[in-house]
C-alpha positions in Angstrom: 37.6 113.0 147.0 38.2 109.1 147.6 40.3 109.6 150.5 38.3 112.3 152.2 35.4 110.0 151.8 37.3 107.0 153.2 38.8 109.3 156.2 35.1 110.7 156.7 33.7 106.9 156.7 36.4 105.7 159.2 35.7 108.4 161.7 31.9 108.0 161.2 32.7 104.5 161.9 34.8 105.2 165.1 31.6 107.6 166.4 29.2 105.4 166.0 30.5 102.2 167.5 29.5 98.5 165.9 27.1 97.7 167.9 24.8 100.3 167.3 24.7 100.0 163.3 22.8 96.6 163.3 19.5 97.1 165.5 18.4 99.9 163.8 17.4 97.4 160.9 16.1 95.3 163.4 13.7 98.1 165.1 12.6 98.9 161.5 11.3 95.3 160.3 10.2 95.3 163.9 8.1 98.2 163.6 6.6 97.0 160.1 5.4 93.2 161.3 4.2 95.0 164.3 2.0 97.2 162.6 0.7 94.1 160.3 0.2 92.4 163.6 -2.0 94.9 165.4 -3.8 94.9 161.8 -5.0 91.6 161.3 -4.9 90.9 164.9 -7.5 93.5 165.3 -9.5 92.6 162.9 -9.7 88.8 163.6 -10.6 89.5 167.2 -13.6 92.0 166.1 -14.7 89.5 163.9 -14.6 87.0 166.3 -16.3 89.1 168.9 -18.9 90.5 166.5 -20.2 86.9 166.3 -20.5 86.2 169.3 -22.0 89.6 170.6 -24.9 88.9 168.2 -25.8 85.8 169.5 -25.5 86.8 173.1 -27.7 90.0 172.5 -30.7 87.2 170.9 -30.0 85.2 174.4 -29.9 87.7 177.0 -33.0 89.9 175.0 -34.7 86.6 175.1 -35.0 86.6 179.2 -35.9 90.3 179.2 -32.5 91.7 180.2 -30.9 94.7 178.3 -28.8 94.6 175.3 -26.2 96.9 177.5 -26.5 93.5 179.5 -24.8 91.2 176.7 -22.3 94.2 176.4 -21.0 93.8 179.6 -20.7 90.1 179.0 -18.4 90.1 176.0 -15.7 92.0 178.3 -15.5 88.5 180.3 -15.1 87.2 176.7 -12.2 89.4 175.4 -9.4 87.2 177.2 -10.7 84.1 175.3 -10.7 85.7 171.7 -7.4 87.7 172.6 -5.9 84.0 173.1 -7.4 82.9 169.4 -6.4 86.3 167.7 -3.3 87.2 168.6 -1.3 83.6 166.9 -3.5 84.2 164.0 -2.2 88.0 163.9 1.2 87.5 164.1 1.4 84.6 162.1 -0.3 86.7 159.0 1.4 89.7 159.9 5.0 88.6 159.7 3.8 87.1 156.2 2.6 90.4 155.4 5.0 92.9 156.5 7.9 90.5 155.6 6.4 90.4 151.9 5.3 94.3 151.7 9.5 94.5 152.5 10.3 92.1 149.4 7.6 94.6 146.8 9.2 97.1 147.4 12.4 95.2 147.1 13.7 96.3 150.4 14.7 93.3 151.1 16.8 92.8 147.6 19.0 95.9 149.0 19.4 94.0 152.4 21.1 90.7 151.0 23.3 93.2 148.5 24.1 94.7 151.9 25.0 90.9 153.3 21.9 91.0 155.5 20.7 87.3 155.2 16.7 86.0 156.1 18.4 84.5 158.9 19.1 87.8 160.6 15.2 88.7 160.2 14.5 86.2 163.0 15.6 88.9 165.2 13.0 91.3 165.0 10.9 88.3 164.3 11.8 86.4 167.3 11.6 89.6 169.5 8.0 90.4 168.8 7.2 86.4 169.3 8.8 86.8 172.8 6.6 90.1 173.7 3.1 88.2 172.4 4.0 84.9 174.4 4.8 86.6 177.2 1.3 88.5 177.0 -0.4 84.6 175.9 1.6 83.3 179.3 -0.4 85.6 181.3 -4.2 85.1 179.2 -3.8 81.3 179.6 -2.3 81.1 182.7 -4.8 83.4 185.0 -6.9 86.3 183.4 -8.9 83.3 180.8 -9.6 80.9 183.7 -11.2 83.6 186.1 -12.5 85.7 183.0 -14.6 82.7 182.1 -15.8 81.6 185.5 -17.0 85.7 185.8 -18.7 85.0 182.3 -20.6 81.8 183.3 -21.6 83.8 187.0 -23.3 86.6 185.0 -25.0 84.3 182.2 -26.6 82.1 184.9 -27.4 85.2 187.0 -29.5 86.5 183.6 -30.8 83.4 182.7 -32.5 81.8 186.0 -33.6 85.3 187.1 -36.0 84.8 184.2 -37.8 82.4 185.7 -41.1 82.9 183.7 -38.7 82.8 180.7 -39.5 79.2 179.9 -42.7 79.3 180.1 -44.4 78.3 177.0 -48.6 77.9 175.6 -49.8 75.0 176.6 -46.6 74.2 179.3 -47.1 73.5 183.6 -44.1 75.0 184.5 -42.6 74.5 187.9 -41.1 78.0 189.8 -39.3 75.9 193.4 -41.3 73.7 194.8 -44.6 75.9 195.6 -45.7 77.6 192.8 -46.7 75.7 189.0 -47.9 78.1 185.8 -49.5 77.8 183.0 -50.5 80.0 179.6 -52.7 80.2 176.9 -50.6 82.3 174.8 -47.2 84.1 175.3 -46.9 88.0 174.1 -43.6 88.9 174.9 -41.3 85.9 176.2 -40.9 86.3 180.2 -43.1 89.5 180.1 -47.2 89.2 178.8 -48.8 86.1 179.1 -53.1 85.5 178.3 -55.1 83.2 179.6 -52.9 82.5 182.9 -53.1 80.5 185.3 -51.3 79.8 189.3 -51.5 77.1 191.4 -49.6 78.0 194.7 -49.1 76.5 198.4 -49.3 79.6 200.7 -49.2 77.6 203.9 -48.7 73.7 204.8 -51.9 72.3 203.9 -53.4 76.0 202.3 -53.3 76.2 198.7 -54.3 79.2 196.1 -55.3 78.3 192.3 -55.2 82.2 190.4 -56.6 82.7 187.1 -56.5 85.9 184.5 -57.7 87.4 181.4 -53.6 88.6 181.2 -50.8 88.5 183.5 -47.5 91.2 183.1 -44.1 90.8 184.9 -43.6 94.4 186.4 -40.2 96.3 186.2 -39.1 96.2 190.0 -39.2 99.1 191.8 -37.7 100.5 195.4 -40.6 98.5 197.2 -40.2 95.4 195.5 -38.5 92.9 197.7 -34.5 91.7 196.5 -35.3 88.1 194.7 -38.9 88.7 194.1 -40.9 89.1 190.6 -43.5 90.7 190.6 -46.8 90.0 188.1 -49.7 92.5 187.8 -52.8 89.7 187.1 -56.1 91.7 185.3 -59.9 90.0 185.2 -59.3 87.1 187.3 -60.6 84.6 190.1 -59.3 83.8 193.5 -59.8 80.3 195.0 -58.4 79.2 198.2 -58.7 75.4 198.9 -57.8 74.0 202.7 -56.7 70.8 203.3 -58.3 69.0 206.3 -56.2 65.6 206.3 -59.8 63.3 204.8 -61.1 66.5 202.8 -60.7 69.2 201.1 -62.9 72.1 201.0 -62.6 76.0 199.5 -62.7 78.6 202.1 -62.2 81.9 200.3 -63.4 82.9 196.4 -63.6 85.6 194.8 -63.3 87.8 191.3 -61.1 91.0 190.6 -59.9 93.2 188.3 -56.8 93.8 189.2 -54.0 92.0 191.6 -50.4 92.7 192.1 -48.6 89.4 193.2 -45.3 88.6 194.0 -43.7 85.5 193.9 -40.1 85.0 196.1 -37.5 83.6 193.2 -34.7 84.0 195.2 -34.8 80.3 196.3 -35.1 79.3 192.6 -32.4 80.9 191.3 -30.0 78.0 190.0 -26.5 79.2 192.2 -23.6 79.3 189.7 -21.1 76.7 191.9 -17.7 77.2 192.7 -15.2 78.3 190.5 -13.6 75.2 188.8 -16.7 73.2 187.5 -15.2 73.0 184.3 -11.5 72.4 183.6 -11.2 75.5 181.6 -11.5 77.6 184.5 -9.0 75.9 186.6 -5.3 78.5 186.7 -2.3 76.6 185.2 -1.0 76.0 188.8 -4.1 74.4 189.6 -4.2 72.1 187.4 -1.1 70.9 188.0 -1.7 70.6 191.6 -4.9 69.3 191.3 -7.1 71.3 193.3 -8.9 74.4 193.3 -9.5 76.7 195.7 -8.3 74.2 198.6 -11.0 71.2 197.0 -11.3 68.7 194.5 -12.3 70.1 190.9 -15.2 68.5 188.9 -12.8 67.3 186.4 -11.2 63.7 185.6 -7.1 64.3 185.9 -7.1 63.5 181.9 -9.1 66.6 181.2 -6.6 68.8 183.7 -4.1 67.1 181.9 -4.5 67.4 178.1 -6.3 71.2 179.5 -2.6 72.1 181.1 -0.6 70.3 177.6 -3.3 72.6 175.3 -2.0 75.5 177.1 1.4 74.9 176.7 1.2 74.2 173.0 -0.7 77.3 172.4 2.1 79.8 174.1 4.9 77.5 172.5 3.6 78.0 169.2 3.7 81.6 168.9 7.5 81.7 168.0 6.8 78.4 165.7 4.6 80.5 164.0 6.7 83.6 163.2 9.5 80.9 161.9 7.2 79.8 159.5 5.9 82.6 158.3 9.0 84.5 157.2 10.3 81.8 154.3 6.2 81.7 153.4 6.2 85.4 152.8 9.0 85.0 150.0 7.5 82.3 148.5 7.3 83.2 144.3 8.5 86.8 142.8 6.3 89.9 142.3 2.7 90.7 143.5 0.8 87.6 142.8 3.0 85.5 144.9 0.8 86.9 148.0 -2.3 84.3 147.8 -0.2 82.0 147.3 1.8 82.2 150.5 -1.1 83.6 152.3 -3.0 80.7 150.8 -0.4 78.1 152.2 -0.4 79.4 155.4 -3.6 79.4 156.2 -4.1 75.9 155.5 -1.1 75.4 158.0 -2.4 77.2 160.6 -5.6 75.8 160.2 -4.8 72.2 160.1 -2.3 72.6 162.8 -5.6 74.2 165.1 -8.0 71.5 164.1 -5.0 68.6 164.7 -4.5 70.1 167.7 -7.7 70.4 169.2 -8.2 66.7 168.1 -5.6 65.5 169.7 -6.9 67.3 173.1 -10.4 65.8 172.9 -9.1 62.4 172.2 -6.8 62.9 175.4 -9.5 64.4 177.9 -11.8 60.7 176.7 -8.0 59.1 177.8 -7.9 57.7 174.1 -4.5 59.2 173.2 -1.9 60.5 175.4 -1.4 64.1 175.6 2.3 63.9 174.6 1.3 62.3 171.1 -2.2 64.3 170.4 -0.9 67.9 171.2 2.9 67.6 171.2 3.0 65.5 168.0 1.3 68.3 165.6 3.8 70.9 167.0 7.0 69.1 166.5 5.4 68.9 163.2 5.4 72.8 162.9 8.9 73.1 163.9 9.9 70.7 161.2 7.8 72.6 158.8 9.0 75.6 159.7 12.8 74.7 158.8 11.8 72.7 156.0 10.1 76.2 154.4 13.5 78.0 155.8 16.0 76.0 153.8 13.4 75.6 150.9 12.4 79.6 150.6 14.5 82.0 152.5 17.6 81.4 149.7 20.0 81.4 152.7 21.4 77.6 151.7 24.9 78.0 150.3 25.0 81.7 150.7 26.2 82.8 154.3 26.1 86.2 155.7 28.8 88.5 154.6 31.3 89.4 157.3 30.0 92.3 159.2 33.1 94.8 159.1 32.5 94.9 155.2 28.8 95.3 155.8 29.5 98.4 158.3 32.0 99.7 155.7 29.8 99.9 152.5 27.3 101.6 154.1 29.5 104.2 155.8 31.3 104.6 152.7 27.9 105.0 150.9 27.1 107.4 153.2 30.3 109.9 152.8 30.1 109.4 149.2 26.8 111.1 149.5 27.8 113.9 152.0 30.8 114.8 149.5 28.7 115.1 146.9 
């Protein structure tokens, strides 16, 4: 039985050649981080975005538009919290999925196998090369234009609302011809009591309007592009001409009802080229300097520490996943979890806020880019072997040599057909 086993093994062994024994293991921890990743990647970016949506809903209900309005927005935003979930994702979910393999002690068979923590950088690294890969292309074009689309829209819904300022009590200013005032405010930018409208029609004609109420109207197919439109109720009419030495009124009178329409198109604030702030500027822009063939708004040492930031962030995705393989093994059995979980969330954070320190305190010029973002992730790497030789149990016990691995488990596996 022995030998027909060992003669069944070898020929297994000459069918399926070396090289295809190994990645197997590798496409099955692959397959289990990557599942943890899409987890609590998914799950960090909705919680992320959920903020956010709230607030924007309050802002963009606030100047009348539509909730489906702040909808739209958050898809300019999905870039921006792609870039903060996805290191956050994979950093937990190699912790996880590499400690769900050591509870179900998975990973005890692997080292009895030879297989050493070392070797579970491969699957590790892999999926660290596909996520920085998709970070290369967030940070380096789809965030910057994503943003600039988001800031268009937002000032779009904002200054369109031009009577959305206007509060009790307030003169507010619409351009240079028109100044309006309220008693009370129903509905923000939509009812108003007690109105009143000073206008200049014509050089040297002006209008004062007052009203019981004044409404904003929905626009309709006869409403001119640019132009709001108020339905005034109860109200007086008085039309004052200027004669140089004088001033007299040539026209008053009462109504019940006026539709006026005031031209906002000449008020709206324009949103500017793309590039105002340094965060919409593409990677090769800020290294050349200029953007769209002019100079941006920004000083070079906010391009600068900008361009390093972005570097750091797509150069720590691999840091990460190095750290958070020894982490995941920290302690024996199930409570070992919030411990290592605990530990590398305090990493990640600290790392993020040191980070983001060091960027501020380069933009100001106080700190050179090269120490306040490049500093904290040499750090990383130094943590990251530090946990490897401290946690992974690889120090003084080298991987097994292959040909015995391949053997055992072929001889395991005609021991099992004989039977």
């Amino acid at each position: 039985m022995h030998r027909g086993t060992e003669s069944g093994s070898i020929e297994i062994a000459k069918e399926y050649p070396r090289r295809w024994r190994f990645p197997v293991l590798n496409l099955y921890v692959f397959k289990v981080i990557l599942y943890q990743t899409l987890a609590v990647g998914s799950l960090v970016f909705f919680a992320l975005a959920l903020e956010r949506v709230l607030r924007l809903v309050q802002v963009v209900t606030r100047h009348g538009a539509s909730a489906h309005e702040a909808w739209g927005l958050i898809v300019y935003l999905i870039p921006h919290y792609l870039g903060l979930a996805v290191p956050a994702g994979f950093f937990f979910g190699v912790m996880l999925g590499i400690r769900r393999l050591h509870e179900r002690s998975e990973l005890v068979v692997m080292r009895s196998f030879g297989v050493s923590m070392s070797r579970l950088f491969i699957p590790v690294g892999a999926l660290a090369a596909l996520l920085t890969l998709a970070m290369l292309a967030l940070t380096i074009w789809v965030q910057p234009h994503a943003r600039y689309l988001f800031r268009n829209r937002m000032n779009t819904i904002i200054s369109s609302d031009v009577l959305g300022p206007l509060a009790p009590g307030v003169f507010l200013s619409i351009g240079a011809d028109h100044i309006v005032r309220t008693k009370m405010v129903r509905v923000p930018g939509k009812f108003f009591e007690g109105f009143f409208m000073a206008r200049q029609t014509e050089p040297g004609l002006r209008d004062f309007l007052t009203a019981t109420t004044a409404e904003v109207l929905e626009g309709d197919a006869s409403t001119e592009e640019g132009a709001l439109d108020l339905m005034l109720l109860n109200g007086i009419l008085i039309r004052e001409k200027d004669f140089g030495d004088s001033k007299s009124i040539t026209l008053q009178f009462r109504f019940e009802e006026m539709r006026l329409s005031i031209l906002t198109g000449s008020v709206l604030e324009e949103p500017g080229p793309r590039g105002r702030d340094e965060r919409e500027l593409t990677a090769f822009e800020l290294v050349s300097g200029r953007a769209d063939g002019r100079e941006p708004d920004s000083t070079p040492a906010q391009m600068g520490a900008e361009l390093h930031w972005r570097i750091v962030q797509i150069l720590s995705l691999p840091v990460l996943g190095a750290l958070a393989l020894p982490l995941a093994l920290i302690g024996q059995g199930r409570s070992a979890r919030a411990s290592g979980l605990a530990l590398g969330l305090v990493v990640l954070v600290l790392f993020e806020k040191t980070a983001r320190l060091g960027k501020v305190m380069a933009e100001s010029e106080r700190l050179s880019p090269w120490i306040g973002l490049w500093v904290p992730w040499f750090a990383l790497i130094a943590l990251a072997m530090l946990a490897h030789r401290q946690f992974s149990g690889d120090r003084g016990r080298p991987d097994r040599d292959r040909k015995l691995l391949g053997r055992r488990i072929f001889n395991l596996w005609g021991s099992s057909k004989g039977n």
